[in-house]
BAMI-567642 format. One record per residue (C-alpha): residue in one letter; x, y negated, z. Coordinates in steps of 0.25 Angstrom, whole numbers, plus 5000, padded with zeros to 4 digits. Each point is the difference from the previous one (the first is absolute). Example, Ala and Ser with C-alpha at 12.3 -4.5 7.8 and 13.67 -1.06 7.14 Angstrom:
BEGIN
- code;east;north;up
- A;5049;5018;5031
- S;5006;4986;4998
END
This chain:
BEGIN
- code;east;north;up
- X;4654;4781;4879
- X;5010;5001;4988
- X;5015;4998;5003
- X;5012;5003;4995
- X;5011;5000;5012
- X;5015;4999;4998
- X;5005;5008;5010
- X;5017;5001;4997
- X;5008;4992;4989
- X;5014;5003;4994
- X;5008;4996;4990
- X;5011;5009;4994
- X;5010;4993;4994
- X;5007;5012;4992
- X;4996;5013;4994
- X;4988;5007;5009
- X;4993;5013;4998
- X;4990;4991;4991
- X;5008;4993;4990
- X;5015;4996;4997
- X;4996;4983;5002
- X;4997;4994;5012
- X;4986;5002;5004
- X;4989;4993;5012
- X;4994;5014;5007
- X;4988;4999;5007
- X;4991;5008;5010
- X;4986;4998;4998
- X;4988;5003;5008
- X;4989;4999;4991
- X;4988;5006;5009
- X;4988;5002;4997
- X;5003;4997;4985
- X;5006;5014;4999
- X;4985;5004;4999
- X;4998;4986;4989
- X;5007;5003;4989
- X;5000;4987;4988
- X;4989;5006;4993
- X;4991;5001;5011
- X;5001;4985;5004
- X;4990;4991;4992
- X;5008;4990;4993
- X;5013;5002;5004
- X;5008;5004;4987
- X;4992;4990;4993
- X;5004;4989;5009
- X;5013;5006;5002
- X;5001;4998;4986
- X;4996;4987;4997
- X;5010;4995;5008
- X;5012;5006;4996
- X;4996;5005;4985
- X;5015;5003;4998
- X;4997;5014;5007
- X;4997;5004;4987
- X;5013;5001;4997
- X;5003;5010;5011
- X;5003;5014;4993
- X;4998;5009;5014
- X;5000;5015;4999
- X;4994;4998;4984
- X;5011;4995;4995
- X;4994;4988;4992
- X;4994;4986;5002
- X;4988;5002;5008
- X;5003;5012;5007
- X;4999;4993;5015
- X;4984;4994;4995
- X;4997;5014;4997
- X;5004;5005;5013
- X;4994;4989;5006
- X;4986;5002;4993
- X;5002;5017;5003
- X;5003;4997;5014
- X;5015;4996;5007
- X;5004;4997;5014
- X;5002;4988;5007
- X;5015;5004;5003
- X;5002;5002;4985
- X;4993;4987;4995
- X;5009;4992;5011
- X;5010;5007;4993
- X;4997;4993;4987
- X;4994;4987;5004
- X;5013;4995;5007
- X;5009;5005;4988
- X;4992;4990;4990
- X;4998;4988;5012
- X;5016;5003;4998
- X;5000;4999;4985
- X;4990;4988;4999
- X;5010;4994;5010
- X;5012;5001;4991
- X;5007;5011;5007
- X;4999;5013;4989
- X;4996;5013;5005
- X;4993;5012;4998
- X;5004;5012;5009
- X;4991;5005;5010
- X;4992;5014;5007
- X;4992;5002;5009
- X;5001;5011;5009
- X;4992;5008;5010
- X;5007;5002;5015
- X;4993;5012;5004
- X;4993;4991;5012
- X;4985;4997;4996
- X;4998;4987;4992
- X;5015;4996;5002
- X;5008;4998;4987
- X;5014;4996;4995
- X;5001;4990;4990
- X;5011;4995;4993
- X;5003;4991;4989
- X;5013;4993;4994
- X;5003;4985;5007
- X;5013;4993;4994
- X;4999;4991;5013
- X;4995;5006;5013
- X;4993;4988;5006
- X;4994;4997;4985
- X;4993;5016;5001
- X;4995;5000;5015
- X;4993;4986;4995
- X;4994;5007;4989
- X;4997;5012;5008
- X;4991;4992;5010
- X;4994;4992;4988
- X;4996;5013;4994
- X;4994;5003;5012
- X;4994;4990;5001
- X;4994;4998;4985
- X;4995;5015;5000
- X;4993;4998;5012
- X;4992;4987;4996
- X;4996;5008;4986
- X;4995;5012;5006
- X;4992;4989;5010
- X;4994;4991;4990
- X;5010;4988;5006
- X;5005;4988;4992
- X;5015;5001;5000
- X;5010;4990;4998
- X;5010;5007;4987
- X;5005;4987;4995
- X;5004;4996;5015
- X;5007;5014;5003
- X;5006;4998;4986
- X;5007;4987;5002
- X;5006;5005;5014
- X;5005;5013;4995
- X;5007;4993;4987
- X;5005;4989;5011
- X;5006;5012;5006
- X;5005;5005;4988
- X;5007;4986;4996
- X;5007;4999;5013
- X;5004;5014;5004
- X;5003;5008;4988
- X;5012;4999;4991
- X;4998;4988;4989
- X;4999;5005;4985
- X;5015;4998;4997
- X;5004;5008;5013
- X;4989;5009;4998
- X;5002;5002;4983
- X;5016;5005;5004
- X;4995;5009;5012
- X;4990;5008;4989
- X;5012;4999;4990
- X;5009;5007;5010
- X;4988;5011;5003
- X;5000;5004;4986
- X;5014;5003;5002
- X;4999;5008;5012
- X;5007;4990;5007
- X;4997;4998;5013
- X;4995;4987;5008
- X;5000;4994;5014
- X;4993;4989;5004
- X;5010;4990;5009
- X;4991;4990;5004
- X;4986;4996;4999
- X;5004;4992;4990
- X;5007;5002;4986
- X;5014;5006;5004
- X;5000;5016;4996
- X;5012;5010;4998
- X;4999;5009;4991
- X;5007;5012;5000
- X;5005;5006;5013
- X;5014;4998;5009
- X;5011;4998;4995
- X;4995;4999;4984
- X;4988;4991;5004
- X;4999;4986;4992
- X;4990;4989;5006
- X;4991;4990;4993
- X;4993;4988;5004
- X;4990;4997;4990
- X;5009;4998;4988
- X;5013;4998;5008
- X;5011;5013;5002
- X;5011;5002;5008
- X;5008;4997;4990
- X;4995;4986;4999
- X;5012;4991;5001
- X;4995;4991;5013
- X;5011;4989;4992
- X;4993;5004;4988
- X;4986;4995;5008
- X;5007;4988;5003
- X;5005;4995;4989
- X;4987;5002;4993
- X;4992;4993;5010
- X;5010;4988;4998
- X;4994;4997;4985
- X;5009;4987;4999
- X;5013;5011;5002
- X;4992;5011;4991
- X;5000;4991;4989
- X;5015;4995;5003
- X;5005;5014;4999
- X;4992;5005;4988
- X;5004;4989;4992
- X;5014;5001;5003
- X;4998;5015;4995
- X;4995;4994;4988
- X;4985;5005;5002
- X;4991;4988;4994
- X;4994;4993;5012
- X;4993;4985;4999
- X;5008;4988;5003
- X;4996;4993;5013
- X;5004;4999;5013
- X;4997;4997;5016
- X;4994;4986;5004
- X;4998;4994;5013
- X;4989;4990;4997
- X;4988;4996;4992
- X;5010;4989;4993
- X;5011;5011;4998
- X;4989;5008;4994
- X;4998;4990;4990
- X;5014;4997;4997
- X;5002;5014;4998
- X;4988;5001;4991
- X;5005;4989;4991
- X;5015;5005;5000
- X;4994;5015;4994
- X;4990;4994;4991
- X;4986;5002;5002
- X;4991;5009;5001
- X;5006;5006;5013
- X;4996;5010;5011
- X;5000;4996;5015
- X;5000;5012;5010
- X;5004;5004;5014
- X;5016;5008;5001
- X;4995;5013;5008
- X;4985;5000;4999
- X;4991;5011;4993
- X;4991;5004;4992
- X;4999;4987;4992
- X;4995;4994;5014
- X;5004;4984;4997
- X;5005;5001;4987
- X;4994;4988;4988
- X;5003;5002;4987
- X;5001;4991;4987
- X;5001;4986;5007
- X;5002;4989;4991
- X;4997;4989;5010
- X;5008;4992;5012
- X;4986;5001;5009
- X;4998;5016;4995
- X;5014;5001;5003
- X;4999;4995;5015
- X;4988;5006;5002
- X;5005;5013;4997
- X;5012;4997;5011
- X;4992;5000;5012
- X;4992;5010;4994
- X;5012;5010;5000
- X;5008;4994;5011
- X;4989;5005;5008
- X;5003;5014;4996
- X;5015;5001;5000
- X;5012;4995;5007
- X;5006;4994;4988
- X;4995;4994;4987
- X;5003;5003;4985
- X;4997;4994;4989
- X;5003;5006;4986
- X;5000;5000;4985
- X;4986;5004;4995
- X;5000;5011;4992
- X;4988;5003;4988
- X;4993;5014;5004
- X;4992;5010;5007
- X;5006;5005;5013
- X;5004;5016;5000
- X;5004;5007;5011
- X;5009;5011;4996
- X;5004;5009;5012
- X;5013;5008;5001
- X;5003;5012;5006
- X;5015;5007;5001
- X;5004;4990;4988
- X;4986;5003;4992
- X;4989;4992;4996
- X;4990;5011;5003
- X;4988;4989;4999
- X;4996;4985;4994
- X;4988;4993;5002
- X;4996;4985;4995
- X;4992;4990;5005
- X;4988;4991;4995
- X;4996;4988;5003
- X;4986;4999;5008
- X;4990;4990;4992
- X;4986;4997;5004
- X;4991;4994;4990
- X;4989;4988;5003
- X;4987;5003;4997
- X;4996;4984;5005
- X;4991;5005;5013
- X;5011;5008;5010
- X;5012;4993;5005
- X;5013;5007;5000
- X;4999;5008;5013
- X;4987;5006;4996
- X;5006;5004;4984
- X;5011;5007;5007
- X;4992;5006;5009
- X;4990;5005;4988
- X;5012;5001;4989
- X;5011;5007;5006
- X;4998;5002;5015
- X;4989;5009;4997
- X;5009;5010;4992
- X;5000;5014;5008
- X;5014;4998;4997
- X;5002;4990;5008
- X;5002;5002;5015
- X;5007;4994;5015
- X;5007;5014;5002
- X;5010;5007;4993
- X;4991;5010;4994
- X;4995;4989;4990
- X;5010;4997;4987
- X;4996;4986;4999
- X;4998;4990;5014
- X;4988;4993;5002
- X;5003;4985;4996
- X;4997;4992;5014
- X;5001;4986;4998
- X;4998;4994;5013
- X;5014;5010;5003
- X;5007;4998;4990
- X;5004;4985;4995
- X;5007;5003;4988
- X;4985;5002;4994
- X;4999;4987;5005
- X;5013;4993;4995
- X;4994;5008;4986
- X;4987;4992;5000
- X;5006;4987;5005
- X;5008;5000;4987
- X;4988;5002;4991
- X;4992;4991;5008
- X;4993;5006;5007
- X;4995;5005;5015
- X;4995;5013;5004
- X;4987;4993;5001
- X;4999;4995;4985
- X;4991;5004;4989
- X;5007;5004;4988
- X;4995;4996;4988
- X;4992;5013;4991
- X;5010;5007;4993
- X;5013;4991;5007
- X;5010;5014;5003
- X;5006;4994;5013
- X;5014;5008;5004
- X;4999;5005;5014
- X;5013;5009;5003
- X;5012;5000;4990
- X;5006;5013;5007
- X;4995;5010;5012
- X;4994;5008;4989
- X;5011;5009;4996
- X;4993;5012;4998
- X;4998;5004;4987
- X;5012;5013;4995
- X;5008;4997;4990
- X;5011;5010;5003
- X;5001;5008;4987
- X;5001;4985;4994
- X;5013;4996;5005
- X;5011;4998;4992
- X;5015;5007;5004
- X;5008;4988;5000
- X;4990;4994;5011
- X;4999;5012;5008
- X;5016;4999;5000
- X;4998;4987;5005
- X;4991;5003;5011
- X;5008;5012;5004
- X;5013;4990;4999
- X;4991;4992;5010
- X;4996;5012;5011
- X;5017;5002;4999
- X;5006;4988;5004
- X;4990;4997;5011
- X;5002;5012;5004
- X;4985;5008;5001
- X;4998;5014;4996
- X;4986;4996;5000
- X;4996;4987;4994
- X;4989;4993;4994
- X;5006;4989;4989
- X;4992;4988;4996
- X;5004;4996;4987
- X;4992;4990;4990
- X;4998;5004;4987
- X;4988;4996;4987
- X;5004;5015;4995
- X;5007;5011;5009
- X;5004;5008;4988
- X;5008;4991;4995
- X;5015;4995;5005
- X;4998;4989;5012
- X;5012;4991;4991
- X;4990;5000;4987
- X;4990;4994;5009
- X;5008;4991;5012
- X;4995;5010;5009
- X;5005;5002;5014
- X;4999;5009;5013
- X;4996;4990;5010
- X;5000;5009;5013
- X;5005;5014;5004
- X;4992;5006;5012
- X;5002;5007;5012
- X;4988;5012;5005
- X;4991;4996;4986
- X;4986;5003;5002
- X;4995;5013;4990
- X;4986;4999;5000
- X;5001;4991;4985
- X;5005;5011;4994
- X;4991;5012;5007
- X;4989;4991;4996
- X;5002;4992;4991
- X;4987;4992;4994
- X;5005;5004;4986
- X;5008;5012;4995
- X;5004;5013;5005
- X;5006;5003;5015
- X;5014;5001;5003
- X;5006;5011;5008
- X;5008;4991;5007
- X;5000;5009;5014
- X;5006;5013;4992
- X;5011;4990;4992
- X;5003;4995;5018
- X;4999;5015;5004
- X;5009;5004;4987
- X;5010;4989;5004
- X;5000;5004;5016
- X;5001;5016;4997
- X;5003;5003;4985
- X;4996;5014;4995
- X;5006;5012;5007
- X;4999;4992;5015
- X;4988;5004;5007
- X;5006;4990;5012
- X;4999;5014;5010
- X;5009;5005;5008
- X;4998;5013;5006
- X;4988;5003;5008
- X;4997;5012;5009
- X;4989;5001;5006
- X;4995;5010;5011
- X;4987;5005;5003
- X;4994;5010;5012
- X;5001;5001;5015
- X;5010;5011;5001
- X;5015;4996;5002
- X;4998;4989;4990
- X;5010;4989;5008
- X;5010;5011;4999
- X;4999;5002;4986
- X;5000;4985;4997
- X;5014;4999;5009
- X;5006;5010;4993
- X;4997;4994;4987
- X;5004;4986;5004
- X;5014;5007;5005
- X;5001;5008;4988
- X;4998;4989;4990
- X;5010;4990;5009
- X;5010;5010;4998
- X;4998;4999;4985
- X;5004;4986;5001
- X;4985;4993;4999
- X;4996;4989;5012
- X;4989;5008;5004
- X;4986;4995;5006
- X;4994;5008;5009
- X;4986;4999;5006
- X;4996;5011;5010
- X;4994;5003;5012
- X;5013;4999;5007
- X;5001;4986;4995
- X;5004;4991;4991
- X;5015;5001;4993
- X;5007;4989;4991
- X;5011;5006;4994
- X;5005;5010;5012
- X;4995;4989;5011
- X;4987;5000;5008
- X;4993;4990;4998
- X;4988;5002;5008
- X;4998;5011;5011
- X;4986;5002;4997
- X;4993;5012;4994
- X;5000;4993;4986
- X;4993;5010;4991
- X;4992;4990;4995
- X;4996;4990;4989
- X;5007;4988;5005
- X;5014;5008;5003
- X;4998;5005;4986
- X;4999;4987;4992
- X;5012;4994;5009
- X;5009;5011;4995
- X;4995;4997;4985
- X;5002;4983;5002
- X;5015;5004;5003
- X;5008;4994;4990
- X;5010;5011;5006
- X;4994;5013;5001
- X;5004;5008;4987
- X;4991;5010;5004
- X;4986;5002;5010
- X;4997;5010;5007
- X;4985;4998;5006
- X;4992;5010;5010
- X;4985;4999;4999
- X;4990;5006;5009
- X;4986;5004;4995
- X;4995;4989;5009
- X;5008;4988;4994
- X;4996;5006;4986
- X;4985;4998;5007
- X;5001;4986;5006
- X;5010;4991;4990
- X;5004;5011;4988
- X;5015;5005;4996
- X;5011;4987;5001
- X;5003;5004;4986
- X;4995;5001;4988
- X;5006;5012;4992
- X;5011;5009;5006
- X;5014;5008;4994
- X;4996;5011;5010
- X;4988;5003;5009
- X;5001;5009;5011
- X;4988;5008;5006
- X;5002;5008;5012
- X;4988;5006;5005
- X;4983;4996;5000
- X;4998;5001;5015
- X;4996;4990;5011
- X;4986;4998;4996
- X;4995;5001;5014
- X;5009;4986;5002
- X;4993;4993;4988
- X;4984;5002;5004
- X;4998;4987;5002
- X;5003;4997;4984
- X;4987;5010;4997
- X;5014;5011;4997
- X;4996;5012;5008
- X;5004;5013;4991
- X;5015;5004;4993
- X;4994;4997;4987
- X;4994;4985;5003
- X;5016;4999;5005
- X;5005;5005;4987
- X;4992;4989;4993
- X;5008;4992;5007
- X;5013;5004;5001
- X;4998;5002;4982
- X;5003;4986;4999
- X;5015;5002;5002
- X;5001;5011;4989
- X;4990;4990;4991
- X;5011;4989;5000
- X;5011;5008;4997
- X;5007;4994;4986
- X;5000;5008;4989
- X;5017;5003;5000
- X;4997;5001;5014
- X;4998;5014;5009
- X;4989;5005;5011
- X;5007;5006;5010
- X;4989;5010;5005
- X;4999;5010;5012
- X;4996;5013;4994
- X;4998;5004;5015
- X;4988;4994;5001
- X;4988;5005;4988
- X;4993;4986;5000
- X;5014;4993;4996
- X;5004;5010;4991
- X;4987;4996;4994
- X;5005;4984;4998
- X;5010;5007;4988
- X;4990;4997;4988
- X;4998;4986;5006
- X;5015;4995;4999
- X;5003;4991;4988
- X;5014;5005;4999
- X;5007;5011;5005
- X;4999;5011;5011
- X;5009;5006;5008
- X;4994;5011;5012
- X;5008;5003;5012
- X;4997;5009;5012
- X;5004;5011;5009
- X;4999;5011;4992
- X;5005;5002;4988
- X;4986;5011;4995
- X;4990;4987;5003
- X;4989;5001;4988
- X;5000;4986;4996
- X;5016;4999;5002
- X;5002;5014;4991
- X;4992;4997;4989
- X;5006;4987;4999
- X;5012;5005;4998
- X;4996;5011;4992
- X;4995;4989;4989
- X;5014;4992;5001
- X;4998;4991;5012
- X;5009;4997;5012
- X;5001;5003;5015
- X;5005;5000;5012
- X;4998;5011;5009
- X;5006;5009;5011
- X;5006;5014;4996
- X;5002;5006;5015
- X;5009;4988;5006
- X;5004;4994;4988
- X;4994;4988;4993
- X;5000;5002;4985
- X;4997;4988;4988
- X;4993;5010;4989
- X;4999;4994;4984
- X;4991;5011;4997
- X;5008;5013;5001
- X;5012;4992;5001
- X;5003;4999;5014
- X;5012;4994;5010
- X;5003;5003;5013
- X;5000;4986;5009
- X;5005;5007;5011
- X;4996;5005;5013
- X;4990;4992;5012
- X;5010;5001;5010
- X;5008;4991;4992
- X;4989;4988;5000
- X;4995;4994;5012
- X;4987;4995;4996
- X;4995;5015;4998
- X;5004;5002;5017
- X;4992;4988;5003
- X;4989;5002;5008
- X;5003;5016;4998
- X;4987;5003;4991
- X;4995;5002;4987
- X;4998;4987;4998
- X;5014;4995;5001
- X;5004;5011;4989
- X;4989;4995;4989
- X;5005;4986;5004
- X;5013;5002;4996
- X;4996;5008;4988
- X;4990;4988;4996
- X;5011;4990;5002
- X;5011;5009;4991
- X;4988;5000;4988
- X;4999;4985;5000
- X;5014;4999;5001
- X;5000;5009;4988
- X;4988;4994;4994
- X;5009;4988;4998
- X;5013;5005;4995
- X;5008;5001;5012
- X;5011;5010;4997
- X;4998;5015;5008
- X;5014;4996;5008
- X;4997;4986;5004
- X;4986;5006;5005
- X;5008;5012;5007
- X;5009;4989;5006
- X;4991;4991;5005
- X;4990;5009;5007
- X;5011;5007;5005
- X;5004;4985;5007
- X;4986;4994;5002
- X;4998;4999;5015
- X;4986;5002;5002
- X;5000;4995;5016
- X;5006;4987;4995
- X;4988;4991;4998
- X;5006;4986;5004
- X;5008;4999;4988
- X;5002;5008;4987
- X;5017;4997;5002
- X;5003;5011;5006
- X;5011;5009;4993
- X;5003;4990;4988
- X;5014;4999;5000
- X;5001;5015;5002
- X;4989;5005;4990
- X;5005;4989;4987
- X;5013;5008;5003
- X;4996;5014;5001
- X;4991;4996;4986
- X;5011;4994;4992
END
């Protein structure tokens, strides 16, 4: 019988040996379909096909649409097509991918899959609907896709970043800026320690909580702008259906009756010229809001202008919905034909425009009541019967705006006190001055919602997440700190210690994560062996640390990925310890040093790989680094470590007992290893090429040759409850 068996799940949350993104590894035992290949099954690919035709667009290892078909009709693996089948269940759900291989383990029929997945639960649902789906083609079974679908886009809606969170995140990607997920919902910090920025949907940091307040008080927004000599409608607060009315007649009709703090134009009627509309459209929007206004109707379309750092950035205007008769259907069924079955339109956010559901919305209903009619009526053949008057503002107008309302709106996001705002203001033309027309802003909002103006029905998108990002970290900010990161097996806590100790001593609050423990600035914070993804992303969420200094086994780069996702400096000590990593399918130096490349792969561009040209398969990582290298080891004649310098590069080596810095043939002495304590410690090799390791990343990051002599010649390496040791003494001595 055909089976596919899952046999081990991962998800690695940070750079891997497969790929920089976070990725859903799987082990899969696919049996006797080793000896099946695609193009032996009857049926299969066209089947397989049928059902998910998108396939097409997979490039494969041809490099162009239809590539993974023709694979498929030459012959593939079960592994391989998993592979691509749970990537495009992933993309038809709404969650974009396209990453994935499919590797052989060395055991017979076992395979390691892997393929991108933004959200871990979202991947391993798609990996066992793949499962699934694959197994039910290649055995002629009906399969339920629309089903699988609608749970995985379910899964998408609820557990992934919404398209405003999400639309800054990618924003601050193509900046290089780096992002952590805080929660399973939409709060994210951007950046690391102490230069870190967080967002929540279209909320910052730097959003006044007074300034949220104020604008959620739209009676005291109003107040404050007109005060600040911003046009706003006359009107004020009422307490009853009567006051409604009395307030109506003192502005003069038509007026507008809405809730104080409610949103998204949730219990707000428009245009009311009678007592009953009036008082109709009180309870409507008392239901909706803890206090009622009522206000001077202004003639226009409603535009959304959004404001970022004291710019408009995007605008959008709203249409009215109209149905029109055609004497058979009644209302319900014309907007069910005429506007709800626009793709456009939609119940998540993904969807420009929402679906118009009368039964939940009454304002529809207060619509039709004034027209004379019920949901249930039968328009007349050609009657246009107005539905919504706003909740439509979608379509761009941003290169429309004229700069005196911009100035206005900006003025607006000011005195409420947003850095990020969304302004409602009525206008008939945004292009021209709101005192020509008795135009007026009519609400300034907290946390706006960008999805009208990533998609907007009409116009060109807005890059509203770069003008956020821009605003949060403006150009020259890459929002890092300092990042070393340490891989290998060999002496690797002590390397990260004396780093950490090093970096304190030049004045940064240092992180440390090692397999001595966690370290907050100096102070253990957690006596367990900490070389591991978790530790690492608590050091970077200190809004303290100034600089992270992160140890990383080749078994957490297996299991969850590097904590980080580019580093300063990245330290490879040694490719040993494949004996300890069998169970992974790691069994031989160079399956390790496929591993442990993924330190050297991260490394920035400005930044340096710190390599141990001690070891032949590290001193292979050199063409790898993105950024600089610098080679250290025990003897000064080392291939890799004399050619490197020979063409310019630096070092740092041992010259009988005394510890050099090279800048190609430029060399200065550092001073002798009885003078540092962390090359006695343990009394073996090992210690020595730790310290050397730790005084090139010391280096590698611009600490000063003194403060580096100094500090290792201070730095207690027996010390492990505490990094204070010496402090007071070793500031002074480096002063």
């Amino acid at each position: 019988m055909r089976d596919i068996k899952i046999l081990r799940t991962a998800y690695l949350d940070g750079p891997n040996l497969w790929t920089y993104r976070p990725v859903l590894e799987a082990w899969v035992d696919i049996g006797e379909l080793e000896e099946q290949p695609s193009n032996t099954i009857p049926g299969f690919v066209d089947r397989l096909v049928a059902w998910l035709p998108s396939l097409a667009e997979h490039r494969c290892g041809v490099g162009e649409p239809g590539g993974f078909v023709l694979r498929l009709r030459e012959g593939t693996w079960p592994a391989h097509i998993l592979e691509h089948v749970a990537i495009e269940l992933q993309n038809l759900a709404g969650s974009q991918a396209g990453f994935g291989k499919a590797r052989e383990t060395g055991v017979r029929g076992v395979y390691k899959v892997a393929f991108r997945a933004r959200n871990e639960q979202v991947g391993r649902a798609a990996l066992a609907a793949a499962r699934e789906l694959v197994l039910a083609a290649m055995d002629d079974r009906p399969y339920d896709l629309p089903a699988t679908l609608a749970m995985l886009r379910a899964m998408v809606d609820s557990l992934c970043l919404g398209p405003s969170t999400a639309c800054i995140v990618d924003a601050a990607a193509e900046r290089r800026i780096p992002a952590i997920r805080l929660t399973e919902g939409n709060l994210v910090q951007l950046g690391y320690g102490a230069r870190q920025r967080r967002i929540w949907t279209a909320e910052t940091d730097r959003t006044s909580a007074i300034g949220e307040s104020v604008s959620g008080d739209k009676d005291l927004t109003k107040s404050l702008l007109a005060t600040c000599g911003v046009p706003v409608p006359e009107g004020r607060v009422v307490e009853s259906a009567q006051d409604a009315w009395d307030a109506a007649q003192d502005i003069g009709l038509p007026v507008v009756v809405k809730p104080s703090d409610a949103n998204h134009g949730r219990g707000v009627s428009l245009e009311l010229r009678s007592r009953e509309d009036v008082e109709a459209a009180f309870a409507l929007a008392e239901q909706e809001g803890s206090e009622v206004l009522v206000e001077r109707f202004i003639p226009g379309n409603e535009h959304r202008l959004l404001v970022v750092g004291g710019q408009v950035v995007a605008a959008a205007r709203g249409e009215a919905a109209w149905v029109v008769g055609d004497g058979r259907c009644n209302v319900i069924e014309l907007i069910e034909r005429q506007l709800n079955a626009d793709p456009r339109r939609g119940l998540t956010e993904d969807f420009p425009l929402n679906k118009i559901l009368v039964d939940e919305d009454p304002a529809v209903v207060l619509e039709l009541q004034r027209q004379g009619l019920q949901p249930g009526s039968v328009p007349a053949a050609g009657q246009r019967v107005l539905i919504q008057r706003n909740g439509n503002v979608a379509f761009d107008v941003t290169d429309a705006v004229h700069p005196q309302v911009a100035a206005a709106a900006s003025l607006a996001a000011r005195i409420v006190g947003l850095d990020i705002a969304g302004v409602d203001l009525v206008a008939e033309d945004i292009s021209r001055p709101l005192a020509e027309q008795q135009g007026a802003i009519v609400e300034v909002n907290a946390g706006p919602g960008l999805l009208m103006h990533l998609k907007p029905v009409d116009g060109a998108p807005r890059p509203v997440g770069r003008a956020i990002v821009e605003h949060l970290f403006p150009q020259g900010d890459s929002g890092r700190v300092p990042v070393v990161g340490i891989a290998g097996s060999g002496g690797t806590a002590l390397v990260g210690r004396l780093v950490a100790w090093l970096l304190h001593l030049d004045g940064k609050p240092v992180g440390l994560a090692c397999s001595d423990g966690l370290y907050l600035e100096r102070r253990q914070v957690d006596a367990r062996p900490s070389a591991t993804w978790a530790a690492g992303q608590r050091v970077l969420m200190n809004r303290r640390i100034e600089a992270a200094v992160i140890e990383n086994g080749a078994e957490t780069i297996l299991t969850h990925g590097l904590a980080y996702d580019r580093c300063q400096v990245g330290v490879v000590t040694d490719v040993s310890g494949a004996e300890a990593l069998a169970a992974y399918h790691v069994n031989e130096p160079r399956q390790v040093f496929n591993v442990l490349r993924t330190q050297v792969d991260v490394v920035l561009p400005e930044g340096t790989a710190v390599l141990n040209a001690d070891d032949p398969l590290v001193a292979e990582m050199a063409p790898l680094c993105d950024g600089e290298v610098l080679f250290y080891g025990l003897d000064a004649e080392l291939p890799a470590l004399a050619e490197h310098r020979a063409a310019g590069g630096r070092a740092v080596f041992l010259r009988g007992t005394q510890v050099v810095l090279a800048h190609g043939a430029d060399e200065q002495l550092l001073g002798g290893l009885d003078a540092f304590p962390a090359a006695r410690a343990g009394q073996s090799p090992v210690a020595v090429e730790s310290l050397l390791a730790a005084v090139g990343a010391a280096w590698a990051l611009g600490l000063a040759p003194e403060l580096i002599r100094a500090g290792a010649g201070t730095f207690d390496p027996t010390r492990t409850a505490s990094l204070d040791a010496g402090t007071r003494g070793t500031r002074a001595a480096s002063r």
